[in-house]
C-alpha positions as a printed Julia matrix, in Angstrom:
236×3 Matrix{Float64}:
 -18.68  23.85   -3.76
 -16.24  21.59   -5.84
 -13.76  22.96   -8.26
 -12.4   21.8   -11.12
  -9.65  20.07   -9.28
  -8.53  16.43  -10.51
  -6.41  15.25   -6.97
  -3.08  13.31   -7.86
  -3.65  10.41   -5.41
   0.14   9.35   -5.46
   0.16   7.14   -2.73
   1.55   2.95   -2.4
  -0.87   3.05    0.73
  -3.97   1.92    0.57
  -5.78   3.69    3.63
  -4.2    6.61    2.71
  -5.47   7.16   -0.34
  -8.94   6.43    1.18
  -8.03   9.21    3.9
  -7.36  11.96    1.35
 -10.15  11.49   -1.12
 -12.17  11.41    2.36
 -10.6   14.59    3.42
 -10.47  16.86    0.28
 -14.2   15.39   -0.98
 -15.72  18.76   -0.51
 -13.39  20.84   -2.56
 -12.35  17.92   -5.23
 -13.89  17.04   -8.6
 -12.1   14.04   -9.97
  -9.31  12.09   -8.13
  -6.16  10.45  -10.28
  -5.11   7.01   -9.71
  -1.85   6.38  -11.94
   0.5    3.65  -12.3
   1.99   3.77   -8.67
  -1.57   3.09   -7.46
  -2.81   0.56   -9.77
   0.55  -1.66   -9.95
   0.12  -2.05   -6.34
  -3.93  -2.67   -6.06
  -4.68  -3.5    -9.82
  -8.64  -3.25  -11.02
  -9.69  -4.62   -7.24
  -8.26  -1.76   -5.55
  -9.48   1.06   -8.25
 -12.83  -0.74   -7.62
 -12.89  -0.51   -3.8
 -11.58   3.04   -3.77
 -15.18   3.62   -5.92
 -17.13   1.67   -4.13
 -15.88   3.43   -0.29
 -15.81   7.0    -1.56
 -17.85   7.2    -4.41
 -15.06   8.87   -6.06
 -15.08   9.84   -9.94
 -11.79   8.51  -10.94
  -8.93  10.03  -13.85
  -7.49   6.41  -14.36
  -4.39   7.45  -15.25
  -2.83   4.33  -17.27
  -0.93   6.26  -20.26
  -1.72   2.87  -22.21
   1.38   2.98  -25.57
   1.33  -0.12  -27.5
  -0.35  -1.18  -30.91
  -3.57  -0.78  -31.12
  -4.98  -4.6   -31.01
  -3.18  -4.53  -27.63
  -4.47  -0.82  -26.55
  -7.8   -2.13  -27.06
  -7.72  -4.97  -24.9
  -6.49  -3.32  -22.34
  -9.03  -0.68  -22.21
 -11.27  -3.35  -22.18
 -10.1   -4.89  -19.12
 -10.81  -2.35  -17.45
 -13.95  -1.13  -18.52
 -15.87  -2.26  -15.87
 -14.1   -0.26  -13.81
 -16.28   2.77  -15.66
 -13.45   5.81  -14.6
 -14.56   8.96  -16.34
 -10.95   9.6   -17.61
  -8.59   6.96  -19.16
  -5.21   7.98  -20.43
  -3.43   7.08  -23.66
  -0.35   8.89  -25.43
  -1.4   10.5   -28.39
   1.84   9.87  -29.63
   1.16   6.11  -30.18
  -0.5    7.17  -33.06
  -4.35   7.99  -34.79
  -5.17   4.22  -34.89
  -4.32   3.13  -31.37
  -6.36   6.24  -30.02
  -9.06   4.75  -32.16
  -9.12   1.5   -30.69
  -9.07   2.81  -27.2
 -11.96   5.0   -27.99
 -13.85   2.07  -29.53
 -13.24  -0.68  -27.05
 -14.72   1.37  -24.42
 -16.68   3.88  -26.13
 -18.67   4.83  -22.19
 -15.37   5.59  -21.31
 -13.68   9.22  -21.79
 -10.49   8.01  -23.43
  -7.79  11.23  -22.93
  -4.93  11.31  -24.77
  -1.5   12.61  -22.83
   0.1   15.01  -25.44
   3.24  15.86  -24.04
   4.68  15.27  -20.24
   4.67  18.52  -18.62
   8.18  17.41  -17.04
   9.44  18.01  -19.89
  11.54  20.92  -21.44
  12.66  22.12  -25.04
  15.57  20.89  -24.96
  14.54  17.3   -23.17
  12.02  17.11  -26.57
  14.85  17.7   -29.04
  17.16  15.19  -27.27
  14.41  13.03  -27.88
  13.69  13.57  -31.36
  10.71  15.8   -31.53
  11.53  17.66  -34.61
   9.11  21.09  -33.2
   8.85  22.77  -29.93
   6.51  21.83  -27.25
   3.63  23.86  -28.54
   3.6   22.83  -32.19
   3.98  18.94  -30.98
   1.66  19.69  -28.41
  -1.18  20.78  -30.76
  -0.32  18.3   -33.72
  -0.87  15.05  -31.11
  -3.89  16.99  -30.14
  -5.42  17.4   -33.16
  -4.57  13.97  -34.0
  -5.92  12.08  -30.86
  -9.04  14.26  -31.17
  -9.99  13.14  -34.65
  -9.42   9.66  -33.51
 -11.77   9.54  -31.33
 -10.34  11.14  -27.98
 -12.81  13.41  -26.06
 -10.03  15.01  -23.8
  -6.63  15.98  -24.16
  -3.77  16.49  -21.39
  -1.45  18.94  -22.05
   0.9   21.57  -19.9
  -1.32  24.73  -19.07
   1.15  26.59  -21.59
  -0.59  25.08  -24.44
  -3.78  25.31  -23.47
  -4.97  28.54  -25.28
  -3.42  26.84  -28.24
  -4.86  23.47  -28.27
  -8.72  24.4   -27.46
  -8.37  27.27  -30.59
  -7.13  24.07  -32.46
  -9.79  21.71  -31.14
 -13.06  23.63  -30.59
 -15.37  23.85  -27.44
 -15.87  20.32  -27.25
 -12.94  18.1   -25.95
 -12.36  18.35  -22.19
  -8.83  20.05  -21.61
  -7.15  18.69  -18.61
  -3.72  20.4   -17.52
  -1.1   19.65  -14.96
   1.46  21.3   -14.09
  -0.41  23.92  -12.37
   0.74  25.69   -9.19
  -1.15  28.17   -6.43
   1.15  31.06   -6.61
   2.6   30.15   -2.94
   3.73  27.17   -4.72
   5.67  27.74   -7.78
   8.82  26.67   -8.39
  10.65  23.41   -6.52
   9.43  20.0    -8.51
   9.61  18.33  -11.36
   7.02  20.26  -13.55
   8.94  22.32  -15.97
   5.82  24.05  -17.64
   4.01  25.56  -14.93
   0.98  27.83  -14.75
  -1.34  29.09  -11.56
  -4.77  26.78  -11.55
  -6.49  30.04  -11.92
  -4.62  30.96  -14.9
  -5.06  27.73  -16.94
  -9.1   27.24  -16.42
  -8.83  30.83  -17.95
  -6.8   29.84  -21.04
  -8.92  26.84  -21.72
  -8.76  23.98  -19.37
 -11.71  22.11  -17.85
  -9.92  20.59  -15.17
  -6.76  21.04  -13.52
  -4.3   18.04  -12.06
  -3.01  18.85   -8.49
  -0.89  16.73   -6.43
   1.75  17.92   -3.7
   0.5   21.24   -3.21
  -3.01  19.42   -1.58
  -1.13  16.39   -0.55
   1.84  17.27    1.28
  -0.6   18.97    3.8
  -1.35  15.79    5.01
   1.71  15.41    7.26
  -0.15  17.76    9.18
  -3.09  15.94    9.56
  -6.68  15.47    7.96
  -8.33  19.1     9.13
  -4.53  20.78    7.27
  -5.37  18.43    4.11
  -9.08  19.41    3.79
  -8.14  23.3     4.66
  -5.85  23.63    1.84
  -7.77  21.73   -0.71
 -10.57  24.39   -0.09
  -7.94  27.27   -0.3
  -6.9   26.06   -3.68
 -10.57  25.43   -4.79
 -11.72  28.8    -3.8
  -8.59  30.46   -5.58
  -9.75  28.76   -8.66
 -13.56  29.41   -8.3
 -13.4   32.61   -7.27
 -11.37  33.41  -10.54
 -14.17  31.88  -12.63
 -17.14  32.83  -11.12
C-alpha cells in the first residue's frame, strides 16, 4: 500500500530518476521534480518521466514574479497536468490568483516559508513575526487566493489547517524517520508520523529514501517501504 509520501527526486541524471521512481513505486504517492530537475530536462523531460512511470508529479517550480508573468508561466506548463505546482505565497494574493486561474486543473500550492530556515535567518531577512505567525498569515492569504494546498514546515502544521479548515491539502517537508534526525539542512524538523498527525496530507522525503540508493535498487525500495509503513501504521 502507498503512503502519503511525496519522493524528492533530486537528481541531474536522467536514468536515475527513472530508476528511483521505478524502485520506490510501491510505497510512494507523489514524486517531486524541482528546479535541479527541470533546468536540466525542461517540460520534455517532466513529460517523459510521466509518460515511462506513470508517475503523479509535485512540480516543484516555486514560480515569484508579478502576476501577468506567474500566469504565463503556469500556463506553459499546463500541459504537463502535475497534480502539485508550487508558488511562494509571499509574492502576494494577486499572483497566487493568477496561478490558480491560468491553470485552474492544476493544484496550484503555495510554499509558505522554507523549512531551511530558522528564527533568526527570518528576522535577518525582514520578517517582522516568527515562523509560525508568517507561516499562517501567507497561508491564509494564498488560500483565499485561490491556492488548494499549502507547504509549510511540519511545526506549523497544527496551526495552519486550524487556520484553513479541512479543505486545502497540507504538504510538509522537513520530516525525518526517527533514525534520521538531525544532520541536513532542514532546521524545522518533525517525524513523518508525527506531521500526518498534526495535519498534513502528504509528507516531502528526500535523502532519507534516496541515499539508499548507493546500495542498490532492492536497499532503495526496502527503505521506502520502511518509511511508508512507519507512517501508515501510525494512521491506520
Amino acid at each position: 500500500m502507498k503512503a502519503p509520501i511525496i519522493l524528492a527526486v533530486d537528481t541531474s541524471d536522467f536514468d536515475t530518476a527513472i530508476a528511483w521512481i521505478k524502485a520506490t513505486k510501491d510505497s510512494v504517492s507523489v514524486y517531486k521534480l524541482g528546479l535541479e530537475f527541470y533546468l536540466n530536462f525542461g517540460s520534455d523531460g517532466v513529460s517523459k518521466v510521466i509518460s515511462q512511470t506513470g508517475a503523479e508529479i509535485f512540480l516543484d517550480l516555486k514560480l515569484h514574479d508579478i502576476p501577468h508573468t506567474v500566469a504565463g508561466a503556469a500556463k506553459a506548463i499546463a500541459k504537463l497536468q502535475p497534480k502539485f505546482l508550487t508558488v511562494h505565497a509571499s509574492g502576494g494574493a494577486a499572483m497566487v490568483k493568477a496561478a490558480a486561474d491560468a491553470v485552474p486543473s492544476v493544484c496550484i500550492t503555495a510554499v509558505t516559508i522554507l523549512t531551511s530556515l530558522s528564527e533568526s535567518d527570518l528576522f535577518e531577512i525582514g520578517y517582522a513575526s516568527p515562523a509560525l505567525e508568517s507561516a499562517v498569515a501567507l497561508a491564509k492569504l494564498a488560500v483565499d487566493a485561490g491556492a488548494k494546498a499549502i507547504v509549510c514546515s511540519p511545526l506549523e502544521t497544527a496551526a495552519i489547517r486550524s487556520a484553513v479548515g479541512e479543505t486545502p491539502i497540507i504538504i510538509t517537508p522537513g520530516v525525518r524517520p526517527l533514525s534520521e534526525m538531525g544532520g541536513d539542512d532542514q532546521v524545522r524538523t518533525m517525524t513523518p508520523a508525527d506531521a500526518i498527525a498534526a495535519g498534513a496530507n502528504f509528507v516531502v522525503i528526500g535523502r532519507p529514501i534516496t541515499k539508499s540508493w548507493s546500495d542498490g535498487a532492492a536497499a532503495m525500495t526496502a527503505k521506502a517501504r520502511l518509511i511508508a509503513d512507519e507512517i501508515l501504521s501510525a494512521i491506520a
